[in-house]
C-alpha positions in Angstrom: -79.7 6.9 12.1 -81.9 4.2 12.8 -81.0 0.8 11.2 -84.1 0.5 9.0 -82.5 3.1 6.6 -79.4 0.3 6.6 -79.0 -1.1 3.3 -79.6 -4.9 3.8 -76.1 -6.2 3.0 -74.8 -3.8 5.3 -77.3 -4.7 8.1 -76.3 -8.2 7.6 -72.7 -7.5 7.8 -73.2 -6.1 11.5 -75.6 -8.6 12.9 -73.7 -11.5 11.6 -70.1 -10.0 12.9 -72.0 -9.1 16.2 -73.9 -12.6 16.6 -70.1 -14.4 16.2 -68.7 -12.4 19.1 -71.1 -13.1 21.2 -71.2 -17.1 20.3 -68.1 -16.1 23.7 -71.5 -15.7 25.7 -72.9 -19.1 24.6 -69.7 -20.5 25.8 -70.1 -19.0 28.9 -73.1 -19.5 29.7 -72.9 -23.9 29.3 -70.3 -24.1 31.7 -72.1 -22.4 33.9 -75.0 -24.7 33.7 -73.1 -27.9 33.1 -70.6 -28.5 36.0 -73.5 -27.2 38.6 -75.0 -30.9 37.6 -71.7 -32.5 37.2 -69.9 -32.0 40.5 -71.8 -35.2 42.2 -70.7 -37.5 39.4 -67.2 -36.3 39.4 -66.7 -36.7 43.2 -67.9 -39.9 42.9 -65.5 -41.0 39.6 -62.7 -39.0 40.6 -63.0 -40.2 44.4 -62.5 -36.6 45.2 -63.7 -35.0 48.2 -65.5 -31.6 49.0 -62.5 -29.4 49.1 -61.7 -30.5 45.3 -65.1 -30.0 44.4 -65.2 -26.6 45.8 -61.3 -25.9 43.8 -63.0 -27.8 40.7 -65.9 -25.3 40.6 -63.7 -22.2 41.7 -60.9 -22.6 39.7 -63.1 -21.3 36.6 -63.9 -17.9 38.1 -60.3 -17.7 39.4 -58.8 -18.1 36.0 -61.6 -15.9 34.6 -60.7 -13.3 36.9 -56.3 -13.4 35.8 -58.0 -13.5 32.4 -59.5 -10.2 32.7 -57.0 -8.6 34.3 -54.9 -9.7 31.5 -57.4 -8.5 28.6 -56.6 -4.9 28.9 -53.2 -5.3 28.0 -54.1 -8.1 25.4 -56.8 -5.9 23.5 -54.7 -2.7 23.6 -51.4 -4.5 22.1 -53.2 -7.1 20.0 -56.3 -5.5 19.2 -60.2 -7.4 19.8 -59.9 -9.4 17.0 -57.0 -11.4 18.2 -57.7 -11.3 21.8 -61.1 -13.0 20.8 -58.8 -15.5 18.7 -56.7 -16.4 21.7 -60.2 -17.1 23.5 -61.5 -19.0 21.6 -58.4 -21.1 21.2 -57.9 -21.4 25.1 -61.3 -22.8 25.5 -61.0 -25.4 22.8 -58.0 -26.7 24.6 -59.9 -26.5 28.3 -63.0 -27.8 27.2 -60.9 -30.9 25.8 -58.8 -31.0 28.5 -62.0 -31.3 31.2 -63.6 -34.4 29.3 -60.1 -36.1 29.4 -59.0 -35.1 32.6 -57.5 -38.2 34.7 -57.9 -36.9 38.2 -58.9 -33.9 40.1 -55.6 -31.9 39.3 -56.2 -32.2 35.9 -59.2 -31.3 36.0 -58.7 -28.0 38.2 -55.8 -26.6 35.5 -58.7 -27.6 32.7 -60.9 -25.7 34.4 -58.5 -22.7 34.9 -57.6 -22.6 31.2 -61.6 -22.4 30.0 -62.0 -19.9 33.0 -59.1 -17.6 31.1 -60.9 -18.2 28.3 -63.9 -16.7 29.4 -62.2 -14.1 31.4 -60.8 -12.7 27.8 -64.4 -13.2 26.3 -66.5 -11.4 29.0 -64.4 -8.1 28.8 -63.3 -8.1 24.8 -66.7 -9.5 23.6 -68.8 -6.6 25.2 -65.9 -3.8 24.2 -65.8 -4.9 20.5 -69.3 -4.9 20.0 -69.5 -1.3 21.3 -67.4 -0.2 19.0 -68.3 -1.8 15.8 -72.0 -1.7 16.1 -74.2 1.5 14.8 -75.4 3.8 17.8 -79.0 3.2 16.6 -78.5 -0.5 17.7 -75.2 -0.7 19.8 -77.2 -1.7 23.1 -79.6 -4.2 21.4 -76.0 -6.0 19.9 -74.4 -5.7 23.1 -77.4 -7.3 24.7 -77.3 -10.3 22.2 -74.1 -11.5 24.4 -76.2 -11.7 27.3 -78.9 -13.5 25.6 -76.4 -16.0 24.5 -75.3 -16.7 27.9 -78.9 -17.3 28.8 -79.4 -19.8 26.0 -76.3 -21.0 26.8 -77.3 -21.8 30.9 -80.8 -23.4 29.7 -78.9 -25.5 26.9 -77.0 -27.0 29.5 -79.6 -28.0 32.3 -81.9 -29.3 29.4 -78.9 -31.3 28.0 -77.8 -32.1 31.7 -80.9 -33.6 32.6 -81.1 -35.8 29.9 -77.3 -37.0 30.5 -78.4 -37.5 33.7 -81.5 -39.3 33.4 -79.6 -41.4 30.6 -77.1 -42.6 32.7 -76.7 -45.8 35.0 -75.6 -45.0 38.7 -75.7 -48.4 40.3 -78.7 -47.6 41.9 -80.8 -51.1 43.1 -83.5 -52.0 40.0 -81.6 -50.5 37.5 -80.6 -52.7 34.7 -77.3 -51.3 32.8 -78.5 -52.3 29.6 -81.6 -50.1 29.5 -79.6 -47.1 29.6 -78.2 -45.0 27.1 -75.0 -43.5 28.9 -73.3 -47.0 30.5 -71.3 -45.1 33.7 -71.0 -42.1 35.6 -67.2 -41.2 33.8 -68.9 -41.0 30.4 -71.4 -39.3 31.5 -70.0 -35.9 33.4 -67.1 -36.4 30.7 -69.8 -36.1 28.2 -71.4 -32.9 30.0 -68.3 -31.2 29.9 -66.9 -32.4 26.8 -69.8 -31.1 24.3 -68.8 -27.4 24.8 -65.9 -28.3 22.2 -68.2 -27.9 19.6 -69.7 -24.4 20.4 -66.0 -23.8 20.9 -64.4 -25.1 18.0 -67.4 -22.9 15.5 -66.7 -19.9 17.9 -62.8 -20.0 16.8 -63.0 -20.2 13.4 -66.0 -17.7 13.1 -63.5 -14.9 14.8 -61.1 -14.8 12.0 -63.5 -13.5 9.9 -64.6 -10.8 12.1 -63.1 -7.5 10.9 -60.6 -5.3 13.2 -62.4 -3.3 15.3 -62.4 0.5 13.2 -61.6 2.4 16.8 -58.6 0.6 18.1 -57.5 0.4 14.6 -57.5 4.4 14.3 -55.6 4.0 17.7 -52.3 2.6 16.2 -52.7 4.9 13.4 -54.1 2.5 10.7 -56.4 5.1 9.6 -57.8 3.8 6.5 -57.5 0.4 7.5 -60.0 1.8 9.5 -62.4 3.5 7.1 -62.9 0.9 5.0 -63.9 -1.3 7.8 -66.9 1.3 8.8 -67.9 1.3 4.9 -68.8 -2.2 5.7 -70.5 -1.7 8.9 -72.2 1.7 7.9 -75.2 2.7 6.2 -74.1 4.8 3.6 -69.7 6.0 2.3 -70.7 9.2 4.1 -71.7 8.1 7.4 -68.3 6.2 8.0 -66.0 8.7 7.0 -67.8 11.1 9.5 -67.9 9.0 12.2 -64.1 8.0 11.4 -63.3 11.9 11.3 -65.1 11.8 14.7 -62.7 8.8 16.3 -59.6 10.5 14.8 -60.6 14.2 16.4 -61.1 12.1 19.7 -58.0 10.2 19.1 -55.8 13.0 18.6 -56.8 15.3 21.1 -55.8 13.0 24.1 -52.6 12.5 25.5 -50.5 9.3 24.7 -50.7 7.4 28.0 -51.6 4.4 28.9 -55.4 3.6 30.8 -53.5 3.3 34.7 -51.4 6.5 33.9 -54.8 7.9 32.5 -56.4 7.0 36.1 -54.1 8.7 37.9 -54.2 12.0 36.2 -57.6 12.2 35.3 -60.3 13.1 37.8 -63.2 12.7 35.1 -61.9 9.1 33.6 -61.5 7.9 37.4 -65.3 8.3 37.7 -66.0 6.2 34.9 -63.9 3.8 36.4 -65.5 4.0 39.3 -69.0 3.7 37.8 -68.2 0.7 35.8 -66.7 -0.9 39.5 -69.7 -0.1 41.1 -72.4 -1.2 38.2 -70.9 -4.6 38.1 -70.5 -5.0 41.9 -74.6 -4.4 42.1 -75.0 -6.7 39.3 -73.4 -9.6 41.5 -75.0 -8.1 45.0 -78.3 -8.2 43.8 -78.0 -12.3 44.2 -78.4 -13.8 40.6 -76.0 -16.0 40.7 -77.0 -17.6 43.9 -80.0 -18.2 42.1 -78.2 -20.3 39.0 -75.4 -22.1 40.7 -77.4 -23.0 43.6 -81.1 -23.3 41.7 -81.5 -26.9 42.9 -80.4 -26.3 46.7 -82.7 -23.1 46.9 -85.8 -25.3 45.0 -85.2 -28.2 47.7 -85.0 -25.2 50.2 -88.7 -24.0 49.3 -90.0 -27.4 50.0 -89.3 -29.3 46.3 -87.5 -32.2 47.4 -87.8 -35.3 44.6 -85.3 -35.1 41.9 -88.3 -34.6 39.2 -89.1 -31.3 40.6 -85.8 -30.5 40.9 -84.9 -30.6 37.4 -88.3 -29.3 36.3 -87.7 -26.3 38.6 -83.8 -25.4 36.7 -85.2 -26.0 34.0 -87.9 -23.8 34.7 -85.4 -21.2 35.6 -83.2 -21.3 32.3 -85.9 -20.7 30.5 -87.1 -17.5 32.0 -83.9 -15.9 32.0 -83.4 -16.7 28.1 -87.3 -15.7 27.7 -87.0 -12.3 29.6 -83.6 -11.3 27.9 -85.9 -10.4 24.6 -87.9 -7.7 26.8 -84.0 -6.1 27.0 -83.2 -6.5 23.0 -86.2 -5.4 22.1 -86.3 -2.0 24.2 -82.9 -1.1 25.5 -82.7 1.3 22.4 -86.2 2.4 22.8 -86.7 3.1 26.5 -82.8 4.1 27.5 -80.7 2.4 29.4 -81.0 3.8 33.0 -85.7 3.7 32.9 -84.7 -0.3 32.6 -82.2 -0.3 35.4 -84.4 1.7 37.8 -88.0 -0.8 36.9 -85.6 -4.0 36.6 -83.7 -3.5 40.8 -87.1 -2.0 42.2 -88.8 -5.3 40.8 -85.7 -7.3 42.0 -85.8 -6.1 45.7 -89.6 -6.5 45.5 -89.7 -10.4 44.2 -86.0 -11.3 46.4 -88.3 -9.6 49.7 -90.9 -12.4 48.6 -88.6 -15.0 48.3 -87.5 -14.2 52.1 -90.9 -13.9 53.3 -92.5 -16.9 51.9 -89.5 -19.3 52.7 -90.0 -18.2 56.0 -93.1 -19.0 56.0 -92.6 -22.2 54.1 -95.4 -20.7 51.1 -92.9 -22.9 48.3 -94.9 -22.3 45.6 -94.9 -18.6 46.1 -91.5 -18.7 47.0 -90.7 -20.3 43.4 -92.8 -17.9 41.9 -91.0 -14.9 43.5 -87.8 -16.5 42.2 -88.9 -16.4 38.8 -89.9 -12.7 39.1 -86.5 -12.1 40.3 -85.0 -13.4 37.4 -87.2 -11.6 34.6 -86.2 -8.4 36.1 -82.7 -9.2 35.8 -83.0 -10.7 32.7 -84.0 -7.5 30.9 -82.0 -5.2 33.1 -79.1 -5.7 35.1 -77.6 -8.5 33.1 -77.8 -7.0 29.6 -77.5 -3.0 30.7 -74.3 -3.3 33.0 -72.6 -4.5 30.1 -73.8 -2.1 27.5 -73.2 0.5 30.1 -69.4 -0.7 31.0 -68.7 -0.8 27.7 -70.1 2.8 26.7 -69.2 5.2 29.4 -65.3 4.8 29.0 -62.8 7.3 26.7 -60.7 5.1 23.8 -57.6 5.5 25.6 -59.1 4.3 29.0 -61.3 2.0 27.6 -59.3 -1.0 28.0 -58.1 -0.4 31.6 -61.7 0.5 32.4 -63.2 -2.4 31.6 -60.5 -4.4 32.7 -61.5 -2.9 36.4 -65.1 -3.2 36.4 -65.0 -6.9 34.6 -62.6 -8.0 37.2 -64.8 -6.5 39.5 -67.9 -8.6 38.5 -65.7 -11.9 38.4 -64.4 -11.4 42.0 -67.6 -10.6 43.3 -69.1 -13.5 41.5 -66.6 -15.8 43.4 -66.8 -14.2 46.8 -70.7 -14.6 47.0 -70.3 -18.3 45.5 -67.9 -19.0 48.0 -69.5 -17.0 51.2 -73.7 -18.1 50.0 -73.4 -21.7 51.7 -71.5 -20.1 55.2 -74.2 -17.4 55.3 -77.1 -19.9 54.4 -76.0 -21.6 57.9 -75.8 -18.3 59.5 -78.4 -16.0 58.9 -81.1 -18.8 57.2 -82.1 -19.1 53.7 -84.5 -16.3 54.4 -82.1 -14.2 56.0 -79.4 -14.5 53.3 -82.4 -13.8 50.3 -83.5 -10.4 52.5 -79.5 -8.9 52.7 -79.5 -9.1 48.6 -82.8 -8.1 48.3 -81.3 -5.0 50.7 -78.5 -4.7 48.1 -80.7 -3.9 45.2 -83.0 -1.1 47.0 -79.3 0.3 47.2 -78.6 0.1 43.6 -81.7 1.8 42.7 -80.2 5.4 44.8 -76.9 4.7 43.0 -78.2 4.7 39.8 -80.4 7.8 40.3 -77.6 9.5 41.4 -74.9 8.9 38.8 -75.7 6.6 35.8 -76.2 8.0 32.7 -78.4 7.9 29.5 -76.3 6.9 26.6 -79.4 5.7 24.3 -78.6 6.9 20.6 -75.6 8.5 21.5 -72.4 8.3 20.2 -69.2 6.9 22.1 -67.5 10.2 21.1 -70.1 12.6 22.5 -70.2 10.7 25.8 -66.4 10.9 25.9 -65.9 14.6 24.6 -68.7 16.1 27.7 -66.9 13.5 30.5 -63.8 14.9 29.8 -65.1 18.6 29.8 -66.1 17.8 33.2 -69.6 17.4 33.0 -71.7 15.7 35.9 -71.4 12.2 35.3 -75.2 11.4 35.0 -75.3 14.2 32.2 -72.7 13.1 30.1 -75.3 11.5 27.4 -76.7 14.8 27.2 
């Protein structure tokens, strides 16, 4: 089917249902931009010192990580709609909680809370889009959570650098008055504060969104079900097939729970293991370095002045939210693993250019090849590990699947955050850059070897050939 032959209401239904959920990567996406340029103004209010910075900026990916660990269990008892719910509700209350926080403690639990919340977001918001939208279009819908943590990054160094430039620091010639932002408090308070708003429209969006038709046929609400898919469907006849197709699946497996699965099942264990070893390559290939640390590596290639700076993360944001399109608009055209394969070759090409030309202190190439980097991962790695997570895993694995391979991405993201500055010293920024641009010649081999093609195919017919055994990078076949 593709969604062309959708009757408009229906089309509507899905791309509105689908754009709330993944309002959770908007969400993610701010913070992510807006405490890398508030940590200098809290240390300074706070009179905090470098260890609480460094807890103040962890803390999120720690409480993201327990809050991933914890999704499986939440989306299998409560369903996606709910688990979305208690997201959305968590961050409200952390987001508030970070723009009134009185001192560094505070501030850390605040921080925990919204890092649970996006925890919960980053492994329901992927799954539930999986299953609710058509096969024609499930990648390009999955993909729109990435582009919304892209927007969601640039947003917040565009609004960060006005904050900042807005703001009185004390600094000799500056006159209070002609400011707009009086101190430094209101000001990272402020930067932290505004996410309540996405936050607030993201929770009550969710309780509209309908329950998601597979995990409903799951707990045996079977028409519950079908009348969901006549909403999301083209036509009354494609959703009762495809809900005849979830119930043959449903009811053929064995009622066990996703670890018990793990243990018993030699074909679900390589999906597992798949999904671990996508999202560890995701992290490996450096990406993050890039947008936590943007303004350290620009000053690194020779852009020192606080103009350049912010025109450079800037600069940044906008690419990745730029180069995300290239994904929605092919990952259901070209496949999923042709963009993986172009997207790391690219990757390990521009990160070897970033190592050479700091070396040889070439900054404006060195920029360049930054901004290469990032397009390729823009319209690869970042939106297709997701889509591919949330694809390859049987209904009643899904949840502990993902809940391995999203945990995997968050502790990877917090080991190479906290071990990029200690290498930096060691092996030199140029160093550092040529190790992940090592990582993603790696990834290329992986993939070749076991990823498969899951374009235009059906969640069922993916799970019905992995559990007959079939090779793992033939399972879309």
């Amino acid at each position: 089917m593709s969604v062309k032959y959708m009757p408009s209401n229906n089309s509507k239904t899905v791309f509105l249902v689908c754009f709330m959920v993944a309002l959770a990567g908007l969400l993610f996406g701010i913070d992510i931009g807006f405490i890398a340029q508030a940590k200098d103004f809290i240390k300074k209010d706070l009179v905090v010192d470098d260890q609480v910075i460094s807890w103040v900026v962890g803390s999120m990916m720690g409480g993201a990580t327990f809050g991933t660990l914890i999704s499986g269990y939440l989306t299998r008892k409560l369903g996606r709609k709910y688990s979305l719910i208690i997201s959305a509700s968590c961050f409200v209350l952390g987001a508030l909680g970070c723009a009134l926080a009185w001192n560094g403690t505070s501030l850390i639990i605040a921080r925990i809370i919204v890092g649970f919340s996006i925890g919960v977001a980053s492994f329901t918001a992927p799954l539930y889009l999986s299953e609710v939208a058509p096969k024609s279009i499930r990648g390009t819908m999955i993909t729109m959570y990435q582009l919304l943590i892209t927007i969601g990054i640039l947003a917040s160094f565009v609004i960060n650098t006005f904050i900042r430039n807005c703001t009185f620091t004390g600094a000799e010639g500056q006159i209070a008055e002609n400011f707009l932002i009086s101190d430094i408090s209101l000001s990272w308070r402020s930067m932290l504060g505004v996410t309540v708003i996405p936050s607030v429209i993201f929770l009550i969006g969710v309780f509209f969104l309908p329950r998601s038709p597979r995990w409903l046929i799951s707990v045996g609400r079977h028409e519950e079900a079908l009348n969901v898919l006549k909403k999301i469907r083209g036509t009354e006849e494609e959703a009762e097939q495809e809900s005849r197709e979830i119930i043959d699946t449903v009811s053929g497996q064995a009622k066990s729970n996703g670890f018990a699965m793990f243990m018993q099942n030699k074909n679900f264990r390589k999906t597992v293991f798949l999904g671990i070893t996508l999202q560890l390559l995701q992290q490996l290939c450096g990406i993050n370095i890039i947008m936590y640390f943007g303004p350290e590596l620009i000053k690194a290639a020779g852009y020192t002045s606080e103009f350049a700076t912010n025109l450079g993360t800037i600069a940044i944001g906008l690419t990745n939210v730029l180069a995300t399109f290239i994904a929605i608009a092919y990952i259901d055209k070209w496949g999923r693993k042709p963009i993986l394969v172009a997207g790391y070759s690219i990757m390990s090409a521009a990160m070897l250019g970033v190592a050479v030309f700091m070396h040889y202190n070439y900054s404006m190439a060195a920029i360049i090849s930054v901004l290469v980097f990032i397009v390729a991962f823009a319209f690869s790695a970042g939106p297709v590990v997701w889509v591919l997570c949330s694809e390859i895993q049987p209904l009643k694995g899904r949840d502990f699947g993902i809940t391995c391979s999203t945990g995997a991405n968050w502790l990877s993201n917090m080991a190479i955050a906290a071990t990029f500055l200690p290498l930096m010293s060691v092996l030199g920024a140029s160093g550092t850059m040529l190790m992940y641009a090592a990582c993603s010649v790696i990834a290329i081999f992986l993939i070749l070897a076991f990823v498969p093609e899951t374009k235009g195919v059906s969640l069922e017919h993916l799970e019905n050939n992995l559990m007959k055994g079939v090779r793992l990078r033939d399972i879309g076949k």
